[in-house]
N, C-alpha and C positions, 0 to 999 in steps of 0.2 A: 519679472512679473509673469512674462508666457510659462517659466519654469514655476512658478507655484500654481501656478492652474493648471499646469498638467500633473503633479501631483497631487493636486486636490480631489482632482477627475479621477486617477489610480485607486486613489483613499476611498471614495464612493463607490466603483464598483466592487472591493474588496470588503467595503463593508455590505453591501447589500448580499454578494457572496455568501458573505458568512453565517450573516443573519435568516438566511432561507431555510423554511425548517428541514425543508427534504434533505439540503445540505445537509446541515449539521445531524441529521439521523442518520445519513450514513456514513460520513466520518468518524463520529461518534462507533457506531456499529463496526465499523471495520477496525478501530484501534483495540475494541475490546476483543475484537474476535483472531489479533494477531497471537497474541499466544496457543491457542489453539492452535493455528497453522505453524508454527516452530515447535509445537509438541508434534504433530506428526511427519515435520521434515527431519526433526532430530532420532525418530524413530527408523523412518527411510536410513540415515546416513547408520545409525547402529547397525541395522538390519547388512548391510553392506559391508559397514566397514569392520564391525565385532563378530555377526552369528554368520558371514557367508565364509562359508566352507573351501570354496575357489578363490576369495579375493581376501578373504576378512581374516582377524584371528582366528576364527576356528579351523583352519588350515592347516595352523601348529599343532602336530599333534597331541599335545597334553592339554591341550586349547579344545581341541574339536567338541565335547560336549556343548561348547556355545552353541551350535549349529541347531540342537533341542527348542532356544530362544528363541527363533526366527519368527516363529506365528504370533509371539506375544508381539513382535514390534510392528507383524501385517494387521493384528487386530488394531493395536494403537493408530496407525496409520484411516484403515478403514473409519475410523469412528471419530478421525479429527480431517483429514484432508478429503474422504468421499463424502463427508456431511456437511462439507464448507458451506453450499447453497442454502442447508437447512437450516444452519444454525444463525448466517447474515441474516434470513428473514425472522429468524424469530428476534435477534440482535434488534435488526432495523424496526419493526411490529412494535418491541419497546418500548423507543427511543421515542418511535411516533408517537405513540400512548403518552408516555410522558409530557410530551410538546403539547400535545392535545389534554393534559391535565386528566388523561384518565390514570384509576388506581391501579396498584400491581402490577404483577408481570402478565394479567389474562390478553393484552395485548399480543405481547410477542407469541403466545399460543394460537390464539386466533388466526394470525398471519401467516402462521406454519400450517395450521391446517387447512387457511384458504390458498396455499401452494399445495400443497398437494392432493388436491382438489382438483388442480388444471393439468395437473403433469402425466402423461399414460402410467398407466398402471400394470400394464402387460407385456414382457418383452418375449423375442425369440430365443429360443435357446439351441444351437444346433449340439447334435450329438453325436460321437465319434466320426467328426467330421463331415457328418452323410447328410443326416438327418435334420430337421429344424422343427423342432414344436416350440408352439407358442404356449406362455408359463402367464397363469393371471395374478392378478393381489401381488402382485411385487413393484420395486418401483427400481430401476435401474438408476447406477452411481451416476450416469450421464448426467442425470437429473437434479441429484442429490450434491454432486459436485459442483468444482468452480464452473463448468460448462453452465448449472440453470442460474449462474448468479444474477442473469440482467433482468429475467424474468422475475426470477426471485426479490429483487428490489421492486419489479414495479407493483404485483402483486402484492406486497408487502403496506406501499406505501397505498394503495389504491384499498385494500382492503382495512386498514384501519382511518382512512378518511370517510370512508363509505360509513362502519359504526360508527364512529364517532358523531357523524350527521346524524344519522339514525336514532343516536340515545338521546340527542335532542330533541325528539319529536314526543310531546306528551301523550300523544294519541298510541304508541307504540310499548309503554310503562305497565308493567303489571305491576299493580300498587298492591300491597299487602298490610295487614292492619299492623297497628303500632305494637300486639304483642308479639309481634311474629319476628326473631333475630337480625340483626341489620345486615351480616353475613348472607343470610335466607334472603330477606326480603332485595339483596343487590343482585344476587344472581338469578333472581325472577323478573328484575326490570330489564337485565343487559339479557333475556332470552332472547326474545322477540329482533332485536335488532342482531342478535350473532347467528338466529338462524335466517334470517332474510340477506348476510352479509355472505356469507359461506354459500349459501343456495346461489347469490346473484353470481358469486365471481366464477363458482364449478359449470352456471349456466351460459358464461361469456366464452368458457374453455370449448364445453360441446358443442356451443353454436358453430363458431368460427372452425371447428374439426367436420361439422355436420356439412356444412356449407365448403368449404375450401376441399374437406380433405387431409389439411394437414393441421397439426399441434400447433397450438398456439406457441409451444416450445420452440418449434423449428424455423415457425412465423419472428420471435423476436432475436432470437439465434441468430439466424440469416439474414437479417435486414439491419439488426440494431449491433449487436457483441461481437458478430466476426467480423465486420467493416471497424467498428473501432478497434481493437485488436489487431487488426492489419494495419491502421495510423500510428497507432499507439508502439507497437512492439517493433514497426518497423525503425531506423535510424533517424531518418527527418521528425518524425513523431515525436520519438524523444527526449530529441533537441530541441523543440518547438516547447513542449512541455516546460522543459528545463531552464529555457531561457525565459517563458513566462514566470517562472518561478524567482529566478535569480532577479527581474526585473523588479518584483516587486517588496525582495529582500533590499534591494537599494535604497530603496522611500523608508522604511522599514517598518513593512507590514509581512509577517511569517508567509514566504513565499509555499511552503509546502501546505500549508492550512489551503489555500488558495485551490491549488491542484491537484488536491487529495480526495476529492469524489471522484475524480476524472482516472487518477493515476492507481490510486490501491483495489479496486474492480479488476484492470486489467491486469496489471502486472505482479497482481497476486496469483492470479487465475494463471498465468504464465507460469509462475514458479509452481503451481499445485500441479499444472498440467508436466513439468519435468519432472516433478518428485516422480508420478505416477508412474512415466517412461522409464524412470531409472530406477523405481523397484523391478518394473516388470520384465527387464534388460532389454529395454528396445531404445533405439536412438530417442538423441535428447530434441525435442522440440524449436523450443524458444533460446535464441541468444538472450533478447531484450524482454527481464523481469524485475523483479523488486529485489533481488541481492545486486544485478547486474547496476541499477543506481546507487545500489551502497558504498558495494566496491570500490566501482571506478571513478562515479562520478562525485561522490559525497565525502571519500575520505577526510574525515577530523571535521565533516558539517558539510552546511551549504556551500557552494566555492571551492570545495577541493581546499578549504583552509589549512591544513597539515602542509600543504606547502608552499601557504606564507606564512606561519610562523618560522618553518625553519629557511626560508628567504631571508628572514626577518634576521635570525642569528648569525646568518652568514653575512649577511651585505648591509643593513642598517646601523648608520651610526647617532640616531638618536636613543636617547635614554628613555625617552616614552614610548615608542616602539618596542623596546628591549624589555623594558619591566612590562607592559603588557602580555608579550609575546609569553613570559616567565611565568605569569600568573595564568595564560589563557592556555599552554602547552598540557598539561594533564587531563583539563577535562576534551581538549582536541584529540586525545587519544582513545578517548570514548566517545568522538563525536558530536561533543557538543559545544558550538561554538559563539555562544551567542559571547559570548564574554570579549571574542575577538571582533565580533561585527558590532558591537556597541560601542567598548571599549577603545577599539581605534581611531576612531571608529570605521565603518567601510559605510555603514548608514549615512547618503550625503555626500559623500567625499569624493570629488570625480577622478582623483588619483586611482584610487583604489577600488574604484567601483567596475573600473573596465574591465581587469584582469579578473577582478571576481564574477563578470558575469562570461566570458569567453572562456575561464579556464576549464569548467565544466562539460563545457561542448565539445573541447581540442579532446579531451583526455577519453568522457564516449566514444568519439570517434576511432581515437585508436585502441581504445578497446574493444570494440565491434570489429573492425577490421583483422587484431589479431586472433578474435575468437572464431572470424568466417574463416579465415586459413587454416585451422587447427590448432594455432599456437597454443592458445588457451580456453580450458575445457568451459564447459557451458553451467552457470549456476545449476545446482539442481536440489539445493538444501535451503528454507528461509531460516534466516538465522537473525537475532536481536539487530537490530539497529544498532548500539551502543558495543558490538565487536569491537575490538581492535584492528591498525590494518596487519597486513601478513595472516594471523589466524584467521581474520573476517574470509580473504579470498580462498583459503584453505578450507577451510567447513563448508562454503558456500560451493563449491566443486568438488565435495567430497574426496580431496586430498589431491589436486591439478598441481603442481609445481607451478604449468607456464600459468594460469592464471596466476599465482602469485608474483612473478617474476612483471607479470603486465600490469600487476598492482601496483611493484616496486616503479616501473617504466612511469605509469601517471604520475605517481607523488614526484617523481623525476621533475618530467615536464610541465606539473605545476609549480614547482621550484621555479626553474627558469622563465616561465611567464611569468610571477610575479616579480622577478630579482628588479628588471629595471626600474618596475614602480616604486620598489622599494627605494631604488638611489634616486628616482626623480623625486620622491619623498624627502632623502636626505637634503639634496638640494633646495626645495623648498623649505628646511627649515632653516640653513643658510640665509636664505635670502631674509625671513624671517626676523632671526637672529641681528644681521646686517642694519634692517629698518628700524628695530629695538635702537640698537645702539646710534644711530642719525638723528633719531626724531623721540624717541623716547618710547618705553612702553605703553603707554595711557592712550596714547596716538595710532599705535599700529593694532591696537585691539578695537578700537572704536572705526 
């Protein structure tokens, strides 16, 4: 009884999670926007591994006209990973529009233009090392990338609540007569309210710069995105994370739906901030980003499952085990495992439910630790979710042996965490088996 009331408790806040529009606009917002971000890490990893003349094919000599490519893959880069902040909010501006039942995309426009509204517009530019003049009407990558994303969501979501209240106000409608095109007559009522929306939020920027001193940029920066950032990318963080995740893949409610506003902000911005570092050849930032839980933590799904299926061939001698393990092993290789979490099921099952939520932790851990020694190099490419292992840790470190070898070392030791459950499984279907045949089947299922 105490056990269903604590899942019923789990179930409620997962549903109320889910259901919050902000949620769901930037989850929403961040799945569409991951392609973008693998169009311009796959560009960093060309740029490196094809056109660089020192590292890359173009070093072969018959090869080196590659090295002519290089700006195509700095522009491509430029215009998907230094516009990540811009493009979330127009993403997110959407999303909220939609939720809020307004038409089109004039949403997500609106939301882009009341970000860059608040964001400075002027940077320094020093020259030949000496000198520093300040340059106007420009807006720096700072801004534009994953560094303004926290700002960028709130602005987003704060600027399409504001119209949206606004178009509700009848007093606020430029009414136009009935011959005049519905087209026309819609963007003369939504004036009024986008220009008092845009004015309010550029006005909440200058105040708070007029008064303080400082950007509101630097204000949410510093208070809001680099303290999470430091929870989030450090080790406790992302064990924390992870194990909220896997706890509630237990019940079975999709544990990354759950902790996907929290997790794809950061540790996307983490991987955007190493792409950056490792086009520009400066050290690499971030251990802990969004290839970093692919890798190590997720291999074949949630649980690190790649290594209980092959637990499962090694040391299980039930036949339902086996044929699952049979049918769920291919798409485990892409990652996706729901077929072994249902199927087994691990949903429920307090055999299985342990190993599935510890094996994820064990295996971070020692992947963190061997990336703080050097062993293995530090993601710096976002790459599909749905990789394979071995290439996944190779693309994601643009070409690291030891990460791949630390990739092979997890699936290792999630082998061995799950082996025993597996035979405490056997055993229980023994015992199983045993009561069938004393008392009958009719009796031991009831």
């Amino acid at each position: 009884m105490e056990n269903n009331r604590f899942i019923n408790a789990l179930n409620q806040v997962a549903y109320k999670i889910n259901s919050y529009k902000y949620i769901i606009a930037i989850k929403n917002s961040f799945t569409l926007l991951l392609p973008i971000i693998i169009t311009g890490a796959f560009a960093t990893l060309f740029s490196s591994m094809v056109f660089d003349s020192t590292n890359g094919l173009a070093q072969i000599s018959w090869l080196s006209w590659l090295e002519n490519l290089k700006p195509l893959s700095q522009m491509i880069n430029y215009a998907t990973m230094d516009m990540m902040a811009l493009g979330a909010v127009f993403l997110i501006g959407n999303e909220m529009g939609k939720l809020n039942k307004l038409d089109g995309h004039f949403p997500g426009l609106l939301a882009a233009l009341s970000y860059i509204a608040v964001v400075p517009t002027a940077i320094d530019a020093i020259i030949n090392d000496t000198e520093t003049v300040n340059v106007s009407d420009v807006i720096s990558s700072e801004y534009t990338g994953s560094s303004g994303l926290f700002l960028g969501m709130i602005v987003a979501i704060g600027s399409i609540e504001l119209y949206t209240w606004l178009g509700k106000q009848d007093k606020l409608k430029i009414k136009m007569p009935d011959s005049v095109p519905t087209n026309v007559s819609r963007s003369f009522s939504a004036l009024i309210p986008t220009v008092i929306t845009i004015v309010a939020i550029a006005s909440v920027g200058f105040l708070i710069n007029a008064v303080t001193g400082v950007h509101i940029y630097d204000i949410i920066y510093n208070l809001v995105q680099a303290p999470l950032e430091n929870v989030v990318q450090g080790l406790p963080g992302i064990l924390i994370l992870m194990l909220v995740s896997q706890l509630f893949w237990v019940i079975g409610i999709h544990g990354n739906q759950i902790i996907k506003p929290i997790r794809e902000p950061i540790l996307l911005a983490a991987i955007a901030e190493n792409t950056k570092a490792f086009e520009a050849g400066q050290e690499i930032p971030n251990i802990i980003n969004m290839p970093f839980w692919d890798i190590y933590m997720t291999v074949g799904g949630s649980g690190l499952t790649l290594g209980l299926l092959i637990a499962m061939f090694i040391g299980s001698k039930r036949e339902d085990y086996r044929s699952i393990g049979k049918l769920s092993f291919a798409p485990g290789l892409f990652n996706v495992n729901e077929p072994v979490i249902f199927g087994l099921p691990i949903v429920l099952n307090p055999i299985m439910a342990i190993p599935f939520v510890i094996t994820p932790l064990v295996t971070g851990t020692i992947a963190y630790f061997l990336t703080t020694i050097g062993f293995a190099g530090k993601a710096v490419v976002m790459i599909p979710w749905t990789t394979p292992p071995i290439i996944s840790a190779w693309l994601a470190t643009a070409g690291d042996l030891g990460a791949v070898v630390t990739q092979i070392i997890c699936i290792a030791v999630a082998v061995l965490i799950y082996l025993p459950f597996i035979r405490a499984a056997n055993n229980e279907a023994k015992v199983e088996d045993i009561e069938k045949e004393e008392f009958g089947e009719e009796v031991v299922n009831e």
